[in-house]
N, C-alpha and C positions, 0 to 999 in steps of 0.2 A: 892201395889207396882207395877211399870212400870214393862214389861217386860223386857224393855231397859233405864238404865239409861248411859250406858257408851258405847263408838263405839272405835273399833279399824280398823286403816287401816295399808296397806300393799300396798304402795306404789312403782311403777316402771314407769320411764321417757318415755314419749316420746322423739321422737328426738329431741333439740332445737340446732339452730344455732344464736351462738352469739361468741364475743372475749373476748378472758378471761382476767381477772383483778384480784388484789389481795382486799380480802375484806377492810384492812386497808390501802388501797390508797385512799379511795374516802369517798364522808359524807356519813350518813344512808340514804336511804331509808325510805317515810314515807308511809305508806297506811291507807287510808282511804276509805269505802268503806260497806255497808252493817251494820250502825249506831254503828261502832267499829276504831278506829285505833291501831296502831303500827308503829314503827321502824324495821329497820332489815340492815344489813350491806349495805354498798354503790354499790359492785360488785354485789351481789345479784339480780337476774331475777324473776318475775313472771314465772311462770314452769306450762305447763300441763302435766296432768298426769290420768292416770289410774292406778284402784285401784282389786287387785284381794284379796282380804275382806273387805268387806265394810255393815255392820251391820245398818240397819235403812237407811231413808233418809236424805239428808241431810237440811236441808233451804238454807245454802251455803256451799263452799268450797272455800278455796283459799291454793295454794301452792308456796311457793317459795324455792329458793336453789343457793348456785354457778353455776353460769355461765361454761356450757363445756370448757374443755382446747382446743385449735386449734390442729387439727390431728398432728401429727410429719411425716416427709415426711419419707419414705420407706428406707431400710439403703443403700446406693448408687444412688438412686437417685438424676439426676440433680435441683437443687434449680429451681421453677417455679416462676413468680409474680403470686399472686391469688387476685383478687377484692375480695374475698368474704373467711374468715375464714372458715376451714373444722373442723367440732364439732369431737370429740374424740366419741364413744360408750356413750349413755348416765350412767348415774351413778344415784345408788339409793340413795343419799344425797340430803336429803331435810326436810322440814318443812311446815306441814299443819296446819291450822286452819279452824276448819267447826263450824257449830252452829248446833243446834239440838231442836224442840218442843217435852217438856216431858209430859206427859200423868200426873203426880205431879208434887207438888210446895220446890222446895227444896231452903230453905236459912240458913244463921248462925244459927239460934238459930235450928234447925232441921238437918241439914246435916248430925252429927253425928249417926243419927237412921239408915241411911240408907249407912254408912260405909262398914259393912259386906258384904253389898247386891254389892254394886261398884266396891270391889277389889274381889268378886266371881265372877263377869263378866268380869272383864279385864283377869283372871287367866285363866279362861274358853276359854278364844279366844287365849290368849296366846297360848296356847295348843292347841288349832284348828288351829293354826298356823305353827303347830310344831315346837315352842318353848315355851320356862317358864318366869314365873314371877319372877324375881330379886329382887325386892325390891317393898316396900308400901302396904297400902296406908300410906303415908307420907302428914298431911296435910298443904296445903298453899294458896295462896291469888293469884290471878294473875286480876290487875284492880280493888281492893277492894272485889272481888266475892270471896269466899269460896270454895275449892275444896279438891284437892288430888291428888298426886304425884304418878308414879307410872316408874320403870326400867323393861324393860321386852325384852327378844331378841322373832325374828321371822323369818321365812324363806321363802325367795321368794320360786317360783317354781322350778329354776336355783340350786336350793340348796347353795346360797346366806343366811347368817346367819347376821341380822340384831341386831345393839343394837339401841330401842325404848325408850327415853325416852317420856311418856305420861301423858299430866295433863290432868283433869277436872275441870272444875270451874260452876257454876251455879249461873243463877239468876231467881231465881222462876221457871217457865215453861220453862226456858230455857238452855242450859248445850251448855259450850264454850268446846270445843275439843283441844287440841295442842297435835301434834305427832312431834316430832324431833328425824331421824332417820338416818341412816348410816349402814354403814356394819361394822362388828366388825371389830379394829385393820385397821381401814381404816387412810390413812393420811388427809381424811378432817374431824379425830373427833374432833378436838379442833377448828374447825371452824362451824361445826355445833351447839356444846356445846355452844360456844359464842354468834351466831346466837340467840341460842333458851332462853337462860338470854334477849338477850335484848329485844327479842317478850316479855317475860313474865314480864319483868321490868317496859316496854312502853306501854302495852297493859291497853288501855281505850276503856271506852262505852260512846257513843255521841259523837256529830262531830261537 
């Protein structure tokens, strides 16, 4: 057995400056990009980011998330024109997808063996996160691949208490990651939550 079959991250924004949009004004988003695609909402930004856990290396990474709200001007302040939108504080709402080279071959007909061993390392990190695991492994499909589902909160440094939902999926040597994350009790949860349906809906191998 790997010692690593599952990664967990703990995502925090760097600055981005854009103009905010509402995700259902505009079509999806397609990416394609590292012999995989997806969809994801039309307001939605590519997002860099830095990760303070981050378990193995990755082969890739890609993040995306809502676009920053424009600052709100100060309360008495006179109205400026500004050429250029001022970003709010960034926010830990977003959605990653990394790929991972496993050390085993994991598919359908074998996944289940190594059940136990999957949601002992997501539960493990959880808690080296200081936070726990909610729920799973709960199995399912995202692109035909075989995986597992899993809820779990985490906590930035800030003492920001995050709710995680994280799948795995696998093809052979290889394990697809998807983390869709937030803070708890946040008002972008039902647009993350939609977000991460459609990545797991739309999500194909081959371009």
């Amino acid at each position: 057995m790997a010692k690593r079959t599952a990664a967990v991250f703990v995502a925090t924004l760097v600055a981005v400056v854009a103009a905010s949009a509402h995700a259902d004004d505009q079509a999806p988003n397609t990416f394609k990009a590292h012999g995989v695609s997806f969809s994801y909402p039309g307001a939605w930004i590519e997002i860099p980011a830095t990760y303070q856990i981050q378990i193995g290396t990755p082969l890739w990474m890609e993040t995306v998330g809502p676009a920053p709200q424009p600052a709100a001007p100060a309360p008495g302040a006179p109205a400026q024109p500004s050429p250029t939108p001022q970003p709010s504080p960034p926010r830990p709402d977003l959605v990653t997808l990394a790929a991972f080279h496993l050390s085993v071959s994991l598919t359908k007909k074998d996944i289940a063996r190594y059940k136990n061993s999957i949601a002992l390392s997501i539960s493990r990190l959880a808690a080296q996160a200081h936070g726990q695991l909610l729920s799973g492994p709960i199995r399912v499909s995202m692109g035909r691949l075989p995986g597992y589902r899993f809820e779990l909160t985490v906590q930035l440094s800030d003492g920001t208490m995050l709710q995680n939902r994280v799948v795995v999926v696998f093809r052979k040597k290889t394990e697809y990651f998807l983390n869709c994350q937030h803070p708890q009790n946040d008002p972008l949860t039902a647009e993350i939550d939609g977000g991460c349906d459609q990545i797991m809906q739309s999500f194909r191998r081959g371009l």
